[in-house]
C-alpha positions as CSV (number, residue, x, y, z in Angstrom):
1,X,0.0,0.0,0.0
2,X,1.8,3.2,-1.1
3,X,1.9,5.8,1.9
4,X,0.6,9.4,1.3
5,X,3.0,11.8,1.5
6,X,2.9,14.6,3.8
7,X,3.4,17.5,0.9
8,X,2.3,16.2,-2.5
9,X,5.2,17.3,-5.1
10,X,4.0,20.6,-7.1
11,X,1.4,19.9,-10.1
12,X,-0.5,17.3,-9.0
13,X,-3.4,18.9,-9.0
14,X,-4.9,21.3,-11.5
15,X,-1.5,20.9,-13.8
16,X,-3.0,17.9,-15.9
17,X,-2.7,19.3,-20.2
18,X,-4.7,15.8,-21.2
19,X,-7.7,16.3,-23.4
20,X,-10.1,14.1,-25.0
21,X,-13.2,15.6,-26.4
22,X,-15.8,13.4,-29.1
23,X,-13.6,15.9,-31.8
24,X,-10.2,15.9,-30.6
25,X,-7.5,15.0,-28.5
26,X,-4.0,16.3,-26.7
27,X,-1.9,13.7,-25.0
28,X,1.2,14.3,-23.4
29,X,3.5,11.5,-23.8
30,X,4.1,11.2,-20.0
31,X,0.5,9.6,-19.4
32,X,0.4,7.2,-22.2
33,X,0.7,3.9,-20.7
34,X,2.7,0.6,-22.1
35,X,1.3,-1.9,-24.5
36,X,2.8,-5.4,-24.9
37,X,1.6,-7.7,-28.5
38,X,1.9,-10.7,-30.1
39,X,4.6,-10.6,-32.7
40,X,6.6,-7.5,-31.2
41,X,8.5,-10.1,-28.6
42,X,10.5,-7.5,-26.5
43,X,9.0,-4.6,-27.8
44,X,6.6,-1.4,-25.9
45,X,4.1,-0.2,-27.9
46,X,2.5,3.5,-26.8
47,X,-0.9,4.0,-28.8
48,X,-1.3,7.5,-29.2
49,X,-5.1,7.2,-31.0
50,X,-7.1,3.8,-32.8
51,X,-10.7,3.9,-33.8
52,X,-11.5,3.3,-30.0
53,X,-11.2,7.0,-30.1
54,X,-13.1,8.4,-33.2
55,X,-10.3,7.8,-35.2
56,X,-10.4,5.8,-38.6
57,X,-6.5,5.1,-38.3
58,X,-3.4,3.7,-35.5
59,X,-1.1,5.4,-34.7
60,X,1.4,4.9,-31.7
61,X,5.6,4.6,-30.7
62,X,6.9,1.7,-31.2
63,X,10.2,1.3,-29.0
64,X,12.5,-1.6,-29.5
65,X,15.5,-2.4,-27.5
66,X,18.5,-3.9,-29.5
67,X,17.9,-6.3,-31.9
68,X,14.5,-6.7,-31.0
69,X,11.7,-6.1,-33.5
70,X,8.7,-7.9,-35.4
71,X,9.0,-12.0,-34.6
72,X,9.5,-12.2,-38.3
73,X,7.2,-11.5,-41.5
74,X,3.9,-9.8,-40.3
75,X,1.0,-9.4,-43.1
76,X,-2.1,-8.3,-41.2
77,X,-4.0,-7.2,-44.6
78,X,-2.9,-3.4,-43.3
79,X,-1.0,-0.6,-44.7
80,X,1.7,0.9,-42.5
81,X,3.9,3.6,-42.2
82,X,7.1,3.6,-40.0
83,X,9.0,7.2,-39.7
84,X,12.4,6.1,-37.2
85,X,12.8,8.8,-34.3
86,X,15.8,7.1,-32.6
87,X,18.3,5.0,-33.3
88,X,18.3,2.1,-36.8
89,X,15.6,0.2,-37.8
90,X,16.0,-3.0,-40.5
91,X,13.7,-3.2,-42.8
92,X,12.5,-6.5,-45.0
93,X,9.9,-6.5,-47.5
94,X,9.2,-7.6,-51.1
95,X,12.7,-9.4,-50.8
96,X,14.8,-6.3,-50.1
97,X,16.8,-5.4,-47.0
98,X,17.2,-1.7,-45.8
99,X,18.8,0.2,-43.0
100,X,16.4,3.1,-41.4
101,X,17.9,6.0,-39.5
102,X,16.5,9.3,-37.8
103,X,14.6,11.0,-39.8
104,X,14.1,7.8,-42.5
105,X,10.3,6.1,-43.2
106,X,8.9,3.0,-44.8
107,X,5.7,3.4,-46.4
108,X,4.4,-0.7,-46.4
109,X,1.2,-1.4,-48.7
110,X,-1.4,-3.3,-47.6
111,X,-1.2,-7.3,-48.4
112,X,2.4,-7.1,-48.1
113,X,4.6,-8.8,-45.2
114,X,7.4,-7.0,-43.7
115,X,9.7,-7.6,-40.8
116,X,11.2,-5.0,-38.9
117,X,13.6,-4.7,-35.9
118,X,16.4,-2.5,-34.4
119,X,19.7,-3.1,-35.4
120,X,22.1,-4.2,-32.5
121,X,23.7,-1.7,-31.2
122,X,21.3,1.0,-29.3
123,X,17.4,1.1,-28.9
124,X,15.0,2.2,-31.8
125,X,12.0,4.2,-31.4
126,X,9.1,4.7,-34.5
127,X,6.3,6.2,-35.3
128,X,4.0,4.2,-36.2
129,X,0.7,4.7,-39.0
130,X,-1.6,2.0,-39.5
131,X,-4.8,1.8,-41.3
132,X,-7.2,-0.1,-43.5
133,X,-6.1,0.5,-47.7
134,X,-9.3,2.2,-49.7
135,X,-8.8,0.5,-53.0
136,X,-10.4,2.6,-56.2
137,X,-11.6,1.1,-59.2
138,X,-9.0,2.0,-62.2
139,X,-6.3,3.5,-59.8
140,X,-3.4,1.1,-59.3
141,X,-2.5,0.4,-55.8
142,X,1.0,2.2,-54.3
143,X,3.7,-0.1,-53.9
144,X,6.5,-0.2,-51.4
145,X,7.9,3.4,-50.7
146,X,11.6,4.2,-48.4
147,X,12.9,7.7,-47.8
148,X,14.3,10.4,-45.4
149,X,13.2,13.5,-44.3
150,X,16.8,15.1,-45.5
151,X,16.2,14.2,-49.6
152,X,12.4,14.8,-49.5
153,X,10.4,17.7,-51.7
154,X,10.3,21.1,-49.4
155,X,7.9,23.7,-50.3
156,X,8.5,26.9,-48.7
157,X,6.1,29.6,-47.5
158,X,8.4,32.1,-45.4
159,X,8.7,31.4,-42.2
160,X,6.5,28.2,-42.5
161,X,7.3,25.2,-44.4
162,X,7.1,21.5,-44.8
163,X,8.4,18.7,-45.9
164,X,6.4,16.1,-48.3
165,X,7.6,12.9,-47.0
166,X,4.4,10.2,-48.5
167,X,1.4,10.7,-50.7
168,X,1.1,14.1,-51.7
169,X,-0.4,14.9,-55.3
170,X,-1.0,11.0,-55.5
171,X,-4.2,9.8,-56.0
172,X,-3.2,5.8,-55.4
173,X,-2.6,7.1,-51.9
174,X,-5.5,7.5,-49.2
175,X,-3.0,9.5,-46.5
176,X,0.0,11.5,-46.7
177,X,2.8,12.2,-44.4
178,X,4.5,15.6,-44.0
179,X,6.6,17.3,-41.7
180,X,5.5,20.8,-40.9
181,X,7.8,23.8,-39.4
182,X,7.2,26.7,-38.1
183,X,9.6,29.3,-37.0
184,X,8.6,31.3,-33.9
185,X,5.8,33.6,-34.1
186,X,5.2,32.3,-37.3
187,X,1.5,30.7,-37.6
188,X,-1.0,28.9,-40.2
189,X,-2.7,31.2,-42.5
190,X,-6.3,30.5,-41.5
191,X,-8.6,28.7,-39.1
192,X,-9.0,25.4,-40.9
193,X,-12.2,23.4,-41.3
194,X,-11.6,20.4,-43.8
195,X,-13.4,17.0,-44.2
196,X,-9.7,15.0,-43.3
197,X,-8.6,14.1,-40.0
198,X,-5.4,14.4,-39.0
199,X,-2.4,13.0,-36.3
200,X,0.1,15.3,-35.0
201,X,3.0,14.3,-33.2
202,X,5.6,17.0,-31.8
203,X,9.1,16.3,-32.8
204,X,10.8,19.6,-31.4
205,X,9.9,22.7,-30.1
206,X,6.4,24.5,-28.7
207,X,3.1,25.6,-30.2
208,X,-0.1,27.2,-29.5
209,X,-2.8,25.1,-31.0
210,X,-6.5,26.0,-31.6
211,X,-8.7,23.2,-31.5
212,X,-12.4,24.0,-31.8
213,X,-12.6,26.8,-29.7
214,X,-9.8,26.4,-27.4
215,X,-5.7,26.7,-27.5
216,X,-3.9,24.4,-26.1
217,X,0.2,24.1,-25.8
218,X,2.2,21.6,-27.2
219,X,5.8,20.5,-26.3
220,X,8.0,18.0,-27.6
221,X,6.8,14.6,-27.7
222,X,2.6,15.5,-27.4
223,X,0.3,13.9,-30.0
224,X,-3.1,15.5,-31.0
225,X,-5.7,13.6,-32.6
226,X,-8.1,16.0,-35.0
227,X,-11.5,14.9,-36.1
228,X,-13.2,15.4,-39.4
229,X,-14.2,19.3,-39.6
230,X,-12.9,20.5,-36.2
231,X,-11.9,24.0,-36.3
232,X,-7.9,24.2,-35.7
233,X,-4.7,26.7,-36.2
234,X,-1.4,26.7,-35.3
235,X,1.0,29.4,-33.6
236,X,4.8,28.3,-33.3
237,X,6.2,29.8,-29.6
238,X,9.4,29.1,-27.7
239,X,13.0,30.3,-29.2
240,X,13.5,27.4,-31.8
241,X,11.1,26.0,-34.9
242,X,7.8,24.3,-33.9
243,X,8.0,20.8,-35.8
244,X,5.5,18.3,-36.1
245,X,5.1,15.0,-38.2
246,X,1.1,15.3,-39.5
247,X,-1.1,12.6,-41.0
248,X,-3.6,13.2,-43.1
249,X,-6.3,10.8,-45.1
250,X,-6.7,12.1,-48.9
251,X,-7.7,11.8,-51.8
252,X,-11.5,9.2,-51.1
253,X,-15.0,10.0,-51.8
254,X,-17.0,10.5,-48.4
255,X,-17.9,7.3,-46.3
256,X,-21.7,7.5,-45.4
257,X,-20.5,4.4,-42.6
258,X,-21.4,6.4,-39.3
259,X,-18.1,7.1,-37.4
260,X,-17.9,5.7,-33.3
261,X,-18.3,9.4,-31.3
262,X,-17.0,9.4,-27.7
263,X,-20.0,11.0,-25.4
């Protein structure tokens, strides 16, 4: 039985910057708890947002000490999307072997097995995309796609830009991958109201965010889940460039399937 302490440590009350709402979500990466699955021997999966949520996609950190990884070829009908935050991933599908560093991804189509695992020599960490493929009749399905952040496209707008890592301008895709940055003080354009949903994961710096009605701050590390429609802007703070890794589905008529709502 753990023994109540005489003066509870500063912010544990009223300091909590978790948020879910039946539209959106802000989760610091501090109370995201563990996951342990079949076929990831070794491995801690944190799930960041699923459809349990609202979403219609996965997306978590997949950490893997040493040489540890997928317990071989995994084909779960799914297409994924790996983008390596620490360390080396190896990477084996459609009989070719790869070496993933920071700032390299893996696009891996649906149907297709792939085994993945950190190389030997330190921990890897990953962010992880999963979803469901939306085939379209006449449009050829995307095949498997490797890159890093360092040779991808960059459009620049000022003091914002991004970096188009997966999918953009291709209609065989249903998501894209890009990384956004912001310098300070710089900030979106607009309030935004669009029919795609999106995940963001912080990869450096702070950022005011409006969701809905409401800003929230984002450090290093936090993950937002946006629903379809939800009013939302960004404002980079802090004394280095707000960057964020964003998923985004594209390019599919609307579903008239009734989404799972929270509340």
């Amino acid at each position: 039985m753990r023994t109540p302490t005489a003066n509870p440590p500063p912010g544990i009350i009223g300091h909590n910057r978790t948020l879910l709402t039946p539209h959106y979500a802000v989760l610091p990466p501090e109370g995201i708890m563990d996951s342990l699955l079949p076929g990831w021997p070794g491995c801690i999966i944190r799930f960041q947002t699923s459809p349990a949520m609202g979403a219609r996609f996965a997306q978590a950190l997949l950490i893997a000490p040493p040489g540890r990884g997928s317990a071989g070829a995994l084909d779960d009908g799914l297409e994924h999307f790996f983008y390596v935050a620490q360390g080396r991933f190896t990477l084996e599908a459609e009989g070719r072997r790869m070496t993933l560093t920071p700032g390299g991804y893996a696009f891996i189509p649906a149907g297709t097995a792939y085994a993945l695992a950190a190389t030997a020599e330190a921990e890897a960490r990953a962010i992880w995309v999963k979803r469901p493929y939306e085939p379209v009749p006449g449009v050829a399905r995307p095949g498997l796609r490797t890159g890093h952040r360092d040779t991808a496209e960059r459009e620049d707008h000022g003091t914002r830009w991004r970096l188009l890592l997966l999918g953009t301008g291709d209609l065989s895709m249903d998501f894209e991958m890009t990384i956004m940055a912001d310098a300070p003080g710089a900030h979106f354009w607009c309030v935004e109201t669009h029919i795609m949903e999106h995940g963001l994961i912080m990869l450096q710096g702070q950022a005011l965010q409006l969701l809905g009605r409401d800003w929230h701050e984002l450090w290093a590390g936090d993950f937002v889940w946006m629903g379809p429609f939800l009013p939302q802007q960004i404002y980079a703070i802090g004394s280095e460039v707000a960057e964020y890794l964003l998923y985004k589905d594209v390019n599919r008529d609307v579903s008239f399937a009734l989404p799972r709502r929270l509340g």
